[in-house]
C-alpha positions as CSV (number, residue, x, y, z in Angstrom):
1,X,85.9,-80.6,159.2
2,X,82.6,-79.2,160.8
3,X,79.8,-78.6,158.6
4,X,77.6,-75.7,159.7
5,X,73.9,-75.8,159.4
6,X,72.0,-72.8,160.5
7,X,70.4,-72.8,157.1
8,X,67.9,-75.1,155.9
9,X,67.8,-76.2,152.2
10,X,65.2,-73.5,151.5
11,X,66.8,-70.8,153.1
12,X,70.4,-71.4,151.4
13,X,71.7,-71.6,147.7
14,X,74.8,-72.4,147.3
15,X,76.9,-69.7,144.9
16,X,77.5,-72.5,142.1
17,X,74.3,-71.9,141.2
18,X,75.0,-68.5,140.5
19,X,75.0,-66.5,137.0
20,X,77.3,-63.0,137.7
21,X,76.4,-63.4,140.9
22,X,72.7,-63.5,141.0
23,X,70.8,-66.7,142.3
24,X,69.2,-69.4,139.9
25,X,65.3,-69.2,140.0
26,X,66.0,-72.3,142.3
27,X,63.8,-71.7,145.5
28,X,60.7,-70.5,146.4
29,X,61.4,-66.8,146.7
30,X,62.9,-66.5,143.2
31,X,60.1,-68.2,141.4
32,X,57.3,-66.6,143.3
33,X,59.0,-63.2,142.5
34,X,59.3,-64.3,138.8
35,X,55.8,-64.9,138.9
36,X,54.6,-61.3,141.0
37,X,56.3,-59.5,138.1
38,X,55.3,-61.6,135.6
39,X,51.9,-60.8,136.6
40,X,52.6,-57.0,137.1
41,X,54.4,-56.6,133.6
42,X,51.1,-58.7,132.0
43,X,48.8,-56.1,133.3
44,X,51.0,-53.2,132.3
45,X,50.8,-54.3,128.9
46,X,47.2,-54.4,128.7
47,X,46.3,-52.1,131.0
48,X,46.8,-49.3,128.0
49,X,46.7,-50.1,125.0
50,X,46.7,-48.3,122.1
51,X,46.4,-50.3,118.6
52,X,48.8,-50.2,115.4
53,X,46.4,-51.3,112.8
54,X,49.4,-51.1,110.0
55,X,51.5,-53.9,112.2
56,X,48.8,-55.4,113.6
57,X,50.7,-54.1,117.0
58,X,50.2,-51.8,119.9
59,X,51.5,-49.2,122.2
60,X,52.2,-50.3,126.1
61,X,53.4,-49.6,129.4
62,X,55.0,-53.4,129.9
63,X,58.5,-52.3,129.1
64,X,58.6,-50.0,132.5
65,X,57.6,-53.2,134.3
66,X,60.3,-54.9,132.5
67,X,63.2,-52.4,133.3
68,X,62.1,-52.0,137.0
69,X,62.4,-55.9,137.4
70,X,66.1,-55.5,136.2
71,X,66.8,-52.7,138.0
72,X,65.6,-54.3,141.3
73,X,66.5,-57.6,141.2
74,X,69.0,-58.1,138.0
75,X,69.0,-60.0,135.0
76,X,68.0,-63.4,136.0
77,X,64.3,-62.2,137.3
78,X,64.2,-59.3,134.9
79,X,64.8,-61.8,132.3
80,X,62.1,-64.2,133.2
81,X,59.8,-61.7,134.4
82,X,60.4,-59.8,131.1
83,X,60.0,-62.4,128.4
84,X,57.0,-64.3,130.4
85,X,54.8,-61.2,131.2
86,X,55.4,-59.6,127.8
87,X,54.3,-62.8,126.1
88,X,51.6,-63.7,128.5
89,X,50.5,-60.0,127.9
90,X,50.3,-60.3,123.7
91,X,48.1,-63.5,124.3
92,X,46.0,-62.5,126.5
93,X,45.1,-59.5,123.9
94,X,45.4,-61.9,121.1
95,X,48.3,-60.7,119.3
96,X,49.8,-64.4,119.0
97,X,51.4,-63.2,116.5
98,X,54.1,-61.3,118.6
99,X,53.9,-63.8,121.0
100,X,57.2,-65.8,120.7
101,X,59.1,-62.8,119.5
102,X,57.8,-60.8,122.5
103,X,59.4,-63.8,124.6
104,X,63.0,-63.6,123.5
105,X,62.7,-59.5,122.6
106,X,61.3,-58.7,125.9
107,X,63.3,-61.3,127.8
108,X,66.8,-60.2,126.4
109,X,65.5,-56.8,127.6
110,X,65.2,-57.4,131.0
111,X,68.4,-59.4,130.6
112,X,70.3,-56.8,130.2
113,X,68.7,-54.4,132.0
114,X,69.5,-56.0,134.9
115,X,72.9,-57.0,133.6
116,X,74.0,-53.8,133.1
117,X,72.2,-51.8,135.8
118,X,73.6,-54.7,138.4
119,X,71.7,-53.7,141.4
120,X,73.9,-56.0,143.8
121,X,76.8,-53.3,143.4
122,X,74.7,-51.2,145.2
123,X,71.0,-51.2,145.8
124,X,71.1,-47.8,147.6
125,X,72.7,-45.6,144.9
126,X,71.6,-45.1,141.5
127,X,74.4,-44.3,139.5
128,X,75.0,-44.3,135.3
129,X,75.3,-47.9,134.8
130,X,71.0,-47.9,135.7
131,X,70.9,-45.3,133.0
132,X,72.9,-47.3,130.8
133,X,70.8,-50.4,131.8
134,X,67.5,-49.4,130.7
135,X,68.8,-47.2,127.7
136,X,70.5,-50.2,126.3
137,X,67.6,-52.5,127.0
138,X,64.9,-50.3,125.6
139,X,67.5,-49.7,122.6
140,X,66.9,-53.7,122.2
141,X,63.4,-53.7,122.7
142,X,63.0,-51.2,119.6
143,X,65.6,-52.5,117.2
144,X,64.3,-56.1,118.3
145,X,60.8,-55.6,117.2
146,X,61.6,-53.7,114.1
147,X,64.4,-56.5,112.8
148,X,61.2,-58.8,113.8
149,X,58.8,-57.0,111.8
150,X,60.9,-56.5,109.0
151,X,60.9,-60.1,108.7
152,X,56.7,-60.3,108.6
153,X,55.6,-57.4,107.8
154,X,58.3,-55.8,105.4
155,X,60.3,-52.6,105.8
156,X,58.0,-50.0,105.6
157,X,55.4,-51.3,108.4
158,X,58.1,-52.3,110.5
159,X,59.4,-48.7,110.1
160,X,56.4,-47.1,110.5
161,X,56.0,-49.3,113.3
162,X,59.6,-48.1,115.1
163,X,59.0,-44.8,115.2
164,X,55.2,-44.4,116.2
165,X,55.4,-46.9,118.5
166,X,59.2,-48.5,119.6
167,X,60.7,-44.7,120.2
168,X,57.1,-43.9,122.9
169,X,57.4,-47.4,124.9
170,X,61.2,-46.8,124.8
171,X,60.6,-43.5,126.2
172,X,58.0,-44.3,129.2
173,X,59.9,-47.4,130.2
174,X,63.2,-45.6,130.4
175,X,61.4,-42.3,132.1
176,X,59.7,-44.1,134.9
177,X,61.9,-47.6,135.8
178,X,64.5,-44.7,136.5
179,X,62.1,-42.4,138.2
180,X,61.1,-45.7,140.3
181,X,65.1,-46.0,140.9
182,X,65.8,-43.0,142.3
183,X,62.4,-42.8,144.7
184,X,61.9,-46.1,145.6
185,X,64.7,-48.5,145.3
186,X,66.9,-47.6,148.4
187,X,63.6,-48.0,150.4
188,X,62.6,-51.1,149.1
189,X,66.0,-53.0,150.0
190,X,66.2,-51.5,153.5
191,X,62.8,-52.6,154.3
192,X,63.3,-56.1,153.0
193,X,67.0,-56.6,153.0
194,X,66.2,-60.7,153.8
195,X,64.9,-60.5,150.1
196,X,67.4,-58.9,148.6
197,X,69.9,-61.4,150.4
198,X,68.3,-65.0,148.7
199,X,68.4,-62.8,144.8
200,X,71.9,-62.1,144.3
201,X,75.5,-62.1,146.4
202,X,75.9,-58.2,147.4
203,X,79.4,-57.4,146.7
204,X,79.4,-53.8,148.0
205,X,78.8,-52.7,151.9
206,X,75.9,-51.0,153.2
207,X,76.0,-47.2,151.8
């Protein structure tokens, strides 16, 4: 039996260590892409923020950084990337409050997202399952936080909470993760197919 090896051990992942088809963060490119949109979803939350004095709270932009990492690269960096930024994001503006909520919340989101979306289908074509990937995800992301809140804040806050802030991030995340989908996507993966390649198994030919 010949054993080929045109592939050294950082260049290869074997598909056992798979989930649906998407790589383990087990090299270097999946952890350092982990950590770029970890980064990037940090800074989108607190780049505008607008306070919610009756939940202690806030309105952000994080959850479009969130669904774009799903979208792109599926739900094992979407998840990372999603629950880690959020969090690190809530910290660094001091609502510790919402941090370990914002990890699971957040990190569920980008889950599915990605999950759902399942870019390896086919990068190229944006089709309803990315629809149905950030709607169901930002449908989590509200819900989540206001089951959270309930718990710490009571029902009326948490409500008051859903609808002046859960229903606008919902909005903008779904808005422009699909607006970065349709414009940027296809580009993206045929300028840096070798990325695309050690992120997930692609189960569909080029379109």
């Amino acid at each position: 039996m010949k054993i080929k090896m045109e592939k050294s051990e950082s260049e290869y992942v074997s598909e056992d260590r798979t989930i649906f088809g998407y790589f383990l963060p087990l090299n270097t490119l999946n952890i350092s892409l982990i950590a770029i949109f970890s980064a990037l979803i940090c800074v989108l939350t607190f780049f505008i923020v607008i306070p919610v004095p009756v939940t202690q709270g806030f309105i952000n932009i994080g959850d479009a950084g969130v669904m774009i990492a799903g979208i792109l690269f599926g739900p094992i960096i979407g998840g990372f990337a999603g629950g880690i930024g959020s969090m690190l994001g809530d910290i660094i503006l001091g609502y510790n409050l919402y941090a370990p909520g914002t990890l699971v919340i957040k990190g569920l989101e980008g889950f599915l997202v990605g999950l759902i979306a399942d870019p390896k289908r086919s990068i190229k074509k944006v089709d309803f399952r990315d629809v149905a990937g950030v709607v169901i995800g930002g449908l989590i992301m509200v819900f989540g936080y206001l089951v959270y809140e309930i718990f710490i804040f009571g029902v009326p806050a948490a409500l008051y909470e859903f609808f002046l802030n859960g229903l606008i991030q919902f909005t903008i995340g779904v808005s422009v993760s699909l607006l970065f989908a349709f414009s940027i996507r296809k580009n993206l993966f045929e300028a840096l197919p070798q990325v695309f390649k050690k992120v997930f198994i692609e189960k569909s030919p080029s379109d």
